[in-house]
PDB file of the backbone (N, CA, C, O) and the ligand in Angstrom, with CONECT records:
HET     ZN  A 101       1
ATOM      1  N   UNK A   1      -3.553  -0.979  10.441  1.00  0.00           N
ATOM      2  CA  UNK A   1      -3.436  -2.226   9.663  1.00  0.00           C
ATOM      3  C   UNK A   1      -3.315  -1.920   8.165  1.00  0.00           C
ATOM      4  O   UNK A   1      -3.831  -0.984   7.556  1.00  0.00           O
ATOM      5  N   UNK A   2      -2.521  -2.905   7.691  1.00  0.00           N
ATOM      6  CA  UNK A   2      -2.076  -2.149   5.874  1.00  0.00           C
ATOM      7  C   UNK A   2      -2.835  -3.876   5.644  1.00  0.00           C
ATOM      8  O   UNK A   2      -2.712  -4.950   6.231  1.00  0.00           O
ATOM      9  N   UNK A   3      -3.736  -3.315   4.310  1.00  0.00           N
ATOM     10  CA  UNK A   3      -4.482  -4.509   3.624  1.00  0.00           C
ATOM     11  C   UNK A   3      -3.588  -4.684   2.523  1.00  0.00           C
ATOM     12  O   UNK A   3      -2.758  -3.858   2.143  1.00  0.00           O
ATOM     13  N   UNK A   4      -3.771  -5.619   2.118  1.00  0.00           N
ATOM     14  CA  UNK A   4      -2.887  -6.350   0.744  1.00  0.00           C
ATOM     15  C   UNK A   4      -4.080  -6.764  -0.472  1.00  0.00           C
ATOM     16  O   UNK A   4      -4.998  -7.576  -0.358  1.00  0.00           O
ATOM     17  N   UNK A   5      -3.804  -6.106  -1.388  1.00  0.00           N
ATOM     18  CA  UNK A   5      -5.246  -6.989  -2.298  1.00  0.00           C
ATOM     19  C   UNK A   5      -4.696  -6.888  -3.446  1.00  0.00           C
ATOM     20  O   UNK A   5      -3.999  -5.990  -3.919  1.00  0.00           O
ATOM     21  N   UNK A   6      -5.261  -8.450  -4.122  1.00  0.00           N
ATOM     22  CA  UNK A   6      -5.075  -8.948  -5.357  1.00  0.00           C
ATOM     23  C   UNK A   6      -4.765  -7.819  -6.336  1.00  0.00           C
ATOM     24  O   UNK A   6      -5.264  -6.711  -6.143  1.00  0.00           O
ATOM     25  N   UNK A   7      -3.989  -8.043  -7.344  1.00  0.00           N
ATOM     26  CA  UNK A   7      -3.748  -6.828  -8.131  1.00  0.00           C
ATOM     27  C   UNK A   7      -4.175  -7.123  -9.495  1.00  0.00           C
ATOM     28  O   UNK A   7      -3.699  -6.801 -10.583  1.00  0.00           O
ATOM     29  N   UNK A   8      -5.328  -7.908  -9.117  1.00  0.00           N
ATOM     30  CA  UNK A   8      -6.064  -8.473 -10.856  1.00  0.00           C
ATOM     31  C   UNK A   8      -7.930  -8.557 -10.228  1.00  0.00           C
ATOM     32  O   UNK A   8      -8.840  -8.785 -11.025  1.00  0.00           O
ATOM     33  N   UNK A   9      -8.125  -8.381  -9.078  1.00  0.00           N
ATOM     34  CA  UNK A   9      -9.658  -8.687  -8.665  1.00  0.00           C
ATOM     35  C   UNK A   9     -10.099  -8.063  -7.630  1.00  0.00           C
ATOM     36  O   UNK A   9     -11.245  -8.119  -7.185  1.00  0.00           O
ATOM     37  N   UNK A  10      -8.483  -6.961  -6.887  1.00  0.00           N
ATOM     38  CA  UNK A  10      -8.912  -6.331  -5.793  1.00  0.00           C
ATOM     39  C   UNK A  10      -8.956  -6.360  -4.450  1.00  0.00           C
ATOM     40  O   UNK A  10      -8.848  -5.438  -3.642  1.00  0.00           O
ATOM     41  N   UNK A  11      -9.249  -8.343  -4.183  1.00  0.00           N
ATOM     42  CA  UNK A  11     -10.034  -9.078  -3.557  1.00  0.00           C
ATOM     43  C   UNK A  11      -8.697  -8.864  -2.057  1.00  0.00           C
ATOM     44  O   UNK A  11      -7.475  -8.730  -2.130  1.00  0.00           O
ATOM     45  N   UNK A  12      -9.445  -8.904  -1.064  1.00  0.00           N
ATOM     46  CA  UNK A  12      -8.635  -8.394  -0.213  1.00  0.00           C
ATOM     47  C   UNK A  12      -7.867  -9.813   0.404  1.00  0.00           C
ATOM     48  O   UNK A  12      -8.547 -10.761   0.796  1.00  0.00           O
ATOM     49  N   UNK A  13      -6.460  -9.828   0.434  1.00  0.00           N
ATOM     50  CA  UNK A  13      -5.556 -11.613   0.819  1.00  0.00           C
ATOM     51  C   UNK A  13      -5.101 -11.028   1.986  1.00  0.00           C
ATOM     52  O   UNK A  13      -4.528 -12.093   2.219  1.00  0.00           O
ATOM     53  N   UNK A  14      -4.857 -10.452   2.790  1.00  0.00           N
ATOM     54  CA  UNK A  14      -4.813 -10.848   4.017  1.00  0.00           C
ATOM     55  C   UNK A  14      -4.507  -8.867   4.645  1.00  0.00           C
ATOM     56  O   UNK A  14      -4.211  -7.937   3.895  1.00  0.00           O
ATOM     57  N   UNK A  15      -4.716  -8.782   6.200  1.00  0.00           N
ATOM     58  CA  UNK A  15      -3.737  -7.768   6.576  1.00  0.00           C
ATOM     59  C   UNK A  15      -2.810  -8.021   7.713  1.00  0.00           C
ATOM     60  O   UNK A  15      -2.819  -9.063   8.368  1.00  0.00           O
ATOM     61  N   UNK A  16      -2.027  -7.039   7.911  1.00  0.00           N
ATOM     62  CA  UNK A  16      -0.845  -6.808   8.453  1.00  0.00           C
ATOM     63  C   UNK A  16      -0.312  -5.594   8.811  1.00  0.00           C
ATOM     64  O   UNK A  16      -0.284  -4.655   8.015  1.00  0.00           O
ATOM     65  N   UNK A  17       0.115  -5.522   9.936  1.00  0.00           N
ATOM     66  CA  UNK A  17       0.463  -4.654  10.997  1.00  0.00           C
ATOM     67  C   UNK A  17       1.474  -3.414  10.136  1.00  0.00           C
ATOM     68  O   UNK A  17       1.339  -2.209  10.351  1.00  0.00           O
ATOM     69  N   UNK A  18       2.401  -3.949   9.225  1.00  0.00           N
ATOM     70  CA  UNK A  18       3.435  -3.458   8.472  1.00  0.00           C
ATOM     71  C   UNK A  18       3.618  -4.548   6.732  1.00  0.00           C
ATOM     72  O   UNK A  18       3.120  -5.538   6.197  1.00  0.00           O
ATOM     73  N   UNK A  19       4.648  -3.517   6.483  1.00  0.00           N
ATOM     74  CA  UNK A  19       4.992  -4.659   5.659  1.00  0.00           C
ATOM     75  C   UNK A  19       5.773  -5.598   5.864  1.00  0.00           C
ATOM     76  O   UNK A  19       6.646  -5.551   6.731  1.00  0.00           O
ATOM     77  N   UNK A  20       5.480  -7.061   4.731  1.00  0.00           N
ATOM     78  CA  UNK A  20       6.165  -7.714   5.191  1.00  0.00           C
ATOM     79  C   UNK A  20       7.851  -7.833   5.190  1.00  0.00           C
ATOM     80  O   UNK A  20       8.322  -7.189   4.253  1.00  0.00           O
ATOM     81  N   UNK A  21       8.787  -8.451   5.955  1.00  0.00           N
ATOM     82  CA  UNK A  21       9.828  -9.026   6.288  1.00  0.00           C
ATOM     83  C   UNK A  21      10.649  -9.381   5.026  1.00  0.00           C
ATOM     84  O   UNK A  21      11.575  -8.792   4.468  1.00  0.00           O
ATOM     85  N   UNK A  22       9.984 -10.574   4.752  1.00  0.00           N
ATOM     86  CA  UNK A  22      10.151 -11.859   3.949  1.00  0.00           C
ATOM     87  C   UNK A  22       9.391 -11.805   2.225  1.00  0.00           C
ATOM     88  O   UNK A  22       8.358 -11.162   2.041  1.00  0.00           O
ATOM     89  N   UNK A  23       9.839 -12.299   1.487  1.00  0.00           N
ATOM     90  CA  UNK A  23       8.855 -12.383   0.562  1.00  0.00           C
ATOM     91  C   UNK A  23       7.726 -13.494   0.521  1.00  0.00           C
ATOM     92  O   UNK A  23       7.950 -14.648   0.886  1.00  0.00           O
ATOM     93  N   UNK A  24       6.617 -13.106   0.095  1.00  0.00           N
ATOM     94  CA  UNK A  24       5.639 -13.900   0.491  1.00  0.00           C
ATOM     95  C   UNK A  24       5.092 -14.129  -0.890  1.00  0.00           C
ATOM     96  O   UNK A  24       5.537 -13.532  -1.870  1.00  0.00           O
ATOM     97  N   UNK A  25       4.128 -14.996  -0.944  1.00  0.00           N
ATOM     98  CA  UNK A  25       3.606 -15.549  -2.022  1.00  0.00           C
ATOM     99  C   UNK A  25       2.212 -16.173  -1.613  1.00  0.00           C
ATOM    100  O   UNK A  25       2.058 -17.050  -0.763  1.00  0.00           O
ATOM    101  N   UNK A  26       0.796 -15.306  -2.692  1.00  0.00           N
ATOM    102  CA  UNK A  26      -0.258 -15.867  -1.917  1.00  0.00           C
ATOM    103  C   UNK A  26      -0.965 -15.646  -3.000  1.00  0.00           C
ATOM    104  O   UNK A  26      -0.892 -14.742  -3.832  1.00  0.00           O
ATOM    105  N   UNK A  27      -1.839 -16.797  -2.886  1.00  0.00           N
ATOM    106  CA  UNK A  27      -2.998 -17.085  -4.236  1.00  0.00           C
ATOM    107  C   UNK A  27      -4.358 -16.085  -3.812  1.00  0.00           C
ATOM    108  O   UNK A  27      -4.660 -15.673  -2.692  1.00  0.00           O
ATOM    109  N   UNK A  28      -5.069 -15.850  -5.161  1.00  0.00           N
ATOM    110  CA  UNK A  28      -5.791 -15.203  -4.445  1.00  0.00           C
ATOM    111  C   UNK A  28      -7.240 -15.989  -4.576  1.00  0.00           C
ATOM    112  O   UNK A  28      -7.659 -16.213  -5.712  1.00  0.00           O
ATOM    113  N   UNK A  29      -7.978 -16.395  -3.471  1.00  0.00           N
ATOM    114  CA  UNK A  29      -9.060 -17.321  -3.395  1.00  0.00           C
ATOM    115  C   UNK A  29     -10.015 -17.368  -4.384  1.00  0.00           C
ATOM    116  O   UNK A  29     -10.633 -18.310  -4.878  1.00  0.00           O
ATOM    117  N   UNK A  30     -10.029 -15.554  -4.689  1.00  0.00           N
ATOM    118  CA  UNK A  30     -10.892 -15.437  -6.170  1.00  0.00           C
ATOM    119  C   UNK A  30     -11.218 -15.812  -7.139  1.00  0.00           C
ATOM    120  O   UNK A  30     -12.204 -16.352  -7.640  1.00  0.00           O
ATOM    121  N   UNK A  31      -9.452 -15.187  -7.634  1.00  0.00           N
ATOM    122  CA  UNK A  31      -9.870 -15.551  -9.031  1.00  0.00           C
ATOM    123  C   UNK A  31      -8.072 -16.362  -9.410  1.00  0.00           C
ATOM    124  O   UNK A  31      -7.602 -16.629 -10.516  1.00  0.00           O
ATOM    125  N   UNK A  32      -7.594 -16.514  -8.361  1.00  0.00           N
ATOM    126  CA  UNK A  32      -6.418 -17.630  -8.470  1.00  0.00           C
ATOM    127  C   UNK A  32      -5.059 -16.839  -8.819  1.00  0.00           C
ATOM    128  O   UNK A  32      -4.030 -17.466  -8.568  1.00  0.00           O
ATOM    129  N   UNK A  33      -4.936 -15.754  -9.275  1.00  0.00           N
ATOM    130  CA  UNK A  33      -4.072 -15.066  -9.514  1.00  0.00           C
ATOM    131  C   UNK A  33      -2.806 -14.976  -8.264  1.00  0.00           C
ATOM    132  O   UNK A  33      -3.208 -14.518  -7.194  1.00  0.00           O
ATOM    133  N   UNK A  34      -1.716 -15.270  -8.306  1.00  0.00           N
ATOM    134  CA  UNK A  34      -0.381 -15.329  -7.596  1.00  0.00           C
ATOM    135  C   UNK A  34       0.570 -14.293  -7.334  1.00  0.00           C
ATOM    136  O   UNK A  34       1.530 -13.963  -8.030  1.00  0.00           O
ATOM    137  N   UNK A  35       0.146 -13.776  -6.139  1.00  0.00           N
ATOM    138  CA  UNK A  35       0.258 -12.478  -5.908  1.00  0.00           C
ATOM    139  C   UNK A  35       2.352 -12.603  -5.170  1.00  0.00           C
ATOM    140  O   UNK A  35       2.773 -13.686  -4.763  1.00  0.00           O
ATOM    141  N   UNK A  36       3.123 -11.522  -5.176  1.00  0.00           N
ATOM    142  CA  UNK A  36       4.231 -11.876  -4.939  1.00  0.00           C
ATOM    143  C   UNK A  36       4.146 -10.904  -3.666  1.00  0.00           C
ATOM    144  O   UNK A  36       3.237 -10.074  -3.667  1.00  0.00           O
ATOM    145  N   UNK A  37       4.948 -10.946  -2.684  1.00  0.00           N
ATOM    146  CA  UNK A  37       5.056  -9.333  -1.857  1.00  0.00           C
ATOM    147  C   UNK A  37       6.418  -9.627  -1.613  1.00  0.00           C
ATOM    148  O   UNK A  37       6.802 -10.753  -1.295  1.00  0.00           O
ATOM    149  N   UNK A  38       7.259  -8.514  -1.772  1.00  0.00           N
ATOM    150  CA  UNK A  38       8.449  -8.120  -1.551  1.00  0.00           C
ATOM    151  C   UNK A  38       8.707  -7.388   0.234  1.00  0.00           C
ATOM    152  O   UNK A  38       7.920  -6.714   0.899  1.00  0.00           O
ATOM    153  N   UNK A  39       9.935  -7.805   0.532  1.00  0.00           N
ATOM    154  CA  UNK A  39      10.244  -7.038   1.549  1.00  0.00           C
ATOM    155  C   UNK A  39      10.165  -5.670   1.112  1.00  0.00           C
ATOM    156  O   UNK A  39      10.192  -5.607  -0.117  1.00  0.00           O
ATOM    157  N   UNK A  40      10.059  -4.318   1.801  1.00  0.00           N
ATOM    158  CA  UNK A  40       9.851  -3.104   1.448  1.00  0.00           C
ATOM    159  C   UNK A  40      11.490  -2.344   1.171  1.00  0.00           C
ATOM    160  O   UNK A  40      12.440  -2.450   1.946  1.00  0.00           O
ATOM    161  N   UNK A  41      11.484  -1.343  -0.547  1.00  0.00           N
ATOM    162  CA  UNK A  41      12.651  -1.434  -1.213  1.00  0.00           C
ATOM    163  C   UNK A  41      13.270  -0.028  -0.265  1.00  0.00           C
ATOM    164  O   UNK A  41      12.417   0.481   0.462  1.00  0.00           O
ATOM    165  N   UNK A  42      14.300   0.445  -0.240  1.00  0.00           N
ATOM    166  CA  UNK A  42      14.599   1.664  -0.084  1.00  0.00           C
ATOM    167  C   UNK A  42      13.845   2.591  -0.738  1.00  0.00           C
ATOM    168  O   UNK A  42      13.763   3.659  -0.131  1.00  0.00           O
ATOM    169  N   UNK A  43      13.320   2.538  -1.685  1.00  0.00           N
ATOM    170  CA  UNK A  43      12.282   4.033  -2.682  1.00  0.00           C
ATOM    171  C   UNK A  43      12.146   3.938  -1.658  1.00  0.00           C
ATOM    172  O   UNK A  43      12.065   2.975  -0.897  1.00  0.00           O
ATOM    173  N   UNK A  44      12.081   5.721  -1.467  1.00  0.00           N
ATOM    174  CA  UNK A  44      11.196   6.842  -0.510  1.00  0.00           C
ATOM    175  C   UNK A  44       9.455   6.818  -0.989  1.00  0.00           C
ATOM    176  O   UNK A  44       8.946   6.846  -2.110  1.00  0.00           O
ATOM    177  N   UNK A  45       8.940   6.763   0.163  1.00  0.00           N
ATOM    178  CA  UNK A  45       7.400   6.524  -0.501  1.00  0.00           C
ATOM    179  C   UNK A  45       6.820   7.627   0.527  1.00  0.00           C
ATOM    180  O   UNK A  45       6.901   7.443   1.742  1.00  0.00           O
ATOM    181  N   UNK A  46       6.379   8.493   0.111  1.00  0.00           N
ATOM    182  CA  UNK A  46       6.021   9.861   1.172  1.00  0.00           C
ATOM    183  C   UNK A  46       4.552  10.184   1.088  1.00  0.00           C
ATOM    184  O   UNK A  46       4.201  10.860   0.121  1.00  0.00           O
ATOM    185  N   UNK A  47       3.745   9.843   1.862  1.00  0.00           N
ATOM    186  CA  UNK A  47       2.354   9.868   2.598  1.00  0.00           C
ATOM    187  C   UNK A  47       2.101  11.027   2.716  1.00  0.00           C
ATOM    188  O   UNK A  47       1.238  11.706   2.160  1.00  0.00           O
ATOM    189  N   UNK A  48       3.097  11.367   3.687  1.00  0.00           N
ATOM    190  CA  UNK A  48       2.836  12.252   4.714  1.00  0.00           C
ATOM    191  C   UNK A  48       2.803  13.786   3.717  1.00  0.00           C
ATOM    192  O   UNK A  48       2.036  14.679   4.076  1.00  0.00           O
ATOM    193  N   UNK A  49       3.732  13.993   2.409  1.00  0.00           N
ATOM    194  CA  UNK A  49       3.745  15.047   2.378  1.00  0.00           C
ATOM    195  C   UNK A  49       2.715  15.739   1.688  1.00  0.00           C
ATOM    196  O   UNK A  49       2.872  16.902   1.315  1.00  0.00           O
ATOM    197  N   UNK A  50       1.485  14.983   1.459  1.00  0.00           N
ATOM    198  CA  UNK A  50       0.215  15.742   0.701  1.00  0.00           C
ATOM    199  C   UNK A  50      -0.774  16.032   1.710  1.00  0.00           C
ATOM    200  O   UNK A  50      -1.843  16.502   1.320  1.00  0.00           O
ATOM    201  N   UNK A  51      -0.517  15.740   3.490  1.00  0.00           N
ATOM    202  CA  UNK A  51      -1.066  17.003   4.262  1.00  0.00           C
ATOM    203  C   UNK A  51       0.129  17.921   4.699  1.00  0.00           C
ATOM    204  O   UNK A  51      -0.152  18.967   5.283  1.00  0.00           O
ATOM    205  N   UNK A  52       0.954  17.723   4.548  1.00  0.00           N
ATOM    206  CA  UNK A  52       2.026  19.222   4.193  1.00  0.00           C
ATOM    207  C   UNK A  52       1.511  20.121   3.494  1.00  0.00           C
ATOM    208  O   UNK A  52       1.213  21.215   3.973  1.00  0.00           O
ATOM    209  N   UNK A  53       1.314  19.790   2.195  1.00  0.00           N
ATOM    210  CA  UNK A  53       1.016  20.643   1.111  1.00  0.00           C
ATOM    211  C   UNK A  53      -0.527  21.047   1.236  1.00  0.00           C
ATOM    212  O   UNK A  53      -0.704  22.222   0.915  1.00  0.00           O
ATOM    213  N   UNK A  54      -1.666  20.383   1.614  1.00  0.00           N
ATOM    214  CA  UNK A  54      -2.654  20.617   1.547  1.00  0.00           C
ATOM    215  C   UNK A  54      -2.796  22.341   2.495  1.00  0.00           C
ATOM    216  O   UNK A  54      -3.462  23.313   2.139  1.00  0.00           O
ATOM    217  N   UNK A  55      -2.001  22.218   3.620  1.00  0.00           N
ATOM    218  CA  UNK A  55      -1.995  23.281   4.735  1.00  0.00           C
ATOM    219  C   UNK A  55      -1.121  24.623   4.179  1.00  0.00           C
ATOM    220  O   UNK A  55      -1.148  25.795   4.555  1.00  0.00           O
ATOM    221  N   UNK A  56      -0.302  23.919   3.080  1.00  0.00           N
ATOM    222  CA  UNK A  56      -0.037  25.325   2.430  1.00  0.00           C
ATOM    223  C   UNK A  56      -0.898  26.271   1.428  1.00  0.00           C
ATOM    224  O   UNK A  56      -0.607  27.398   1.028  1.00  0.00           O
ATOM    225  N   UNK A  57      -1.736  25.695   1.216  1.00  0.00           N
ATOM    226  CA  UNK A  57      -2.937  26.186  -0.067  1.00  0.00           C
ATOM    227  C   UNK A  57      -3.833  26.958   0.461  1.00  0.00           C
ATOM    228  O   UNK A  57      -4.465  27.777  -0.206  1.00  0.00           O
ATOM    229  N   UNK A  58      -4.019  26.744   1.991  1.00  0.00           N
ATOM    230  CA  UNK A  58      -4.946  27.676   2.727  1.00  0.00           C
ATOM    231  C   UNK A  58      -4.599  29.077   2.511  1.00  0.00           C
ATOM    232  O   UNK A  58      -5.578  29.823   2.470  1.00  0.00           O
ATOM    233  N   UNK A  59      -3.183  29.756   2.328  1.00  0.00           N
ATOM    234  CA  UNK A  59      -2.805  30.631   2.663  1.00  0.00           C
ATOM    235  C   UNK A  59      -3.171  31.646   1.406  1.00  0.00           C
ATOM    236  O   UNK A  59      -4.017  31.320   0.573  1.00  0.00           O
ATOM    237  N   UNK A  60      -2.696  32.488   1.364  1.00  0.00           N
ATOM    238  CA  UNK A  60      -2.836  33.578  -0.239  1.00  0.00           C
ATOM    239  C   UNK A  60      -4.282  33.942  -0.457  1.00  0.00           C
ATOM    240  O   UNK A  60      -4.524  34.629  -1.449  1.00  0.00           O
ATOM    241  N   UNK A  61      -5.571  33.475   0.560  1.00  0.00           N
ATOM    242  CA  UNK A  61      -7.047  34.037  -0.182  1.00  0.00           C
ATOM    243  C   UNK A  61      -6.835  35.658   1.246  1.00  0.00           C
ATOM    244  O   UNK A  61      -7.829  36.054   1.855  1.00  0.00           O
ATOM    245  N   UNK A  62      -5.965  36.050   1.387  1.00  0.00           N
ATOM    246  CA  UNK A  62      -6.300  37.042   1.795  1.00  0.00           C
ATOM    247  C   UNK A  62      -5.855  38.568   0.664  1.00  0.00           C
ATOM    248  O   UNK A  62      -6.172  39.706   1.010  1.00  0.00           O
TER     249      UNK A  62
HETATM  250 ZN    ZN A 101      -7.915 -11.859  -7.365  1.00  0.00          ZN2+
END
């Protein structure tokens, strides 16, 4: 599950399986701030490759 939270209080507005579709638009109960979410852009957004790299650092203490 990917959480979504306010980007002025933190405050957590809803989760979801993925990102969303559609653009969405959601207040945040907090502190009222109007949060936007975009469908997800082409940028490459890479997770994965800082346990790539972590497994390469093991190597060289010999
Ligand atoms: Zn907020």
């Amino acid at each position: 599950m990917k959480e979504f939270r306010c980007g002025h209080c933190r405050a957590l507005l809803f989760k979801a399986a993925g990102n969303p579709s559609c653009a969405i638009e959601i207040k945040c109960r907090r502190c009222g701030t109007l949060t936007h979410l975009r469908p997800p852009e082409p940028a490459p957004e890479r997770h994965e490759r800082a346990d790539h790299e972590a497994q390469h650092v093991v190597r060289g203490s010999l």
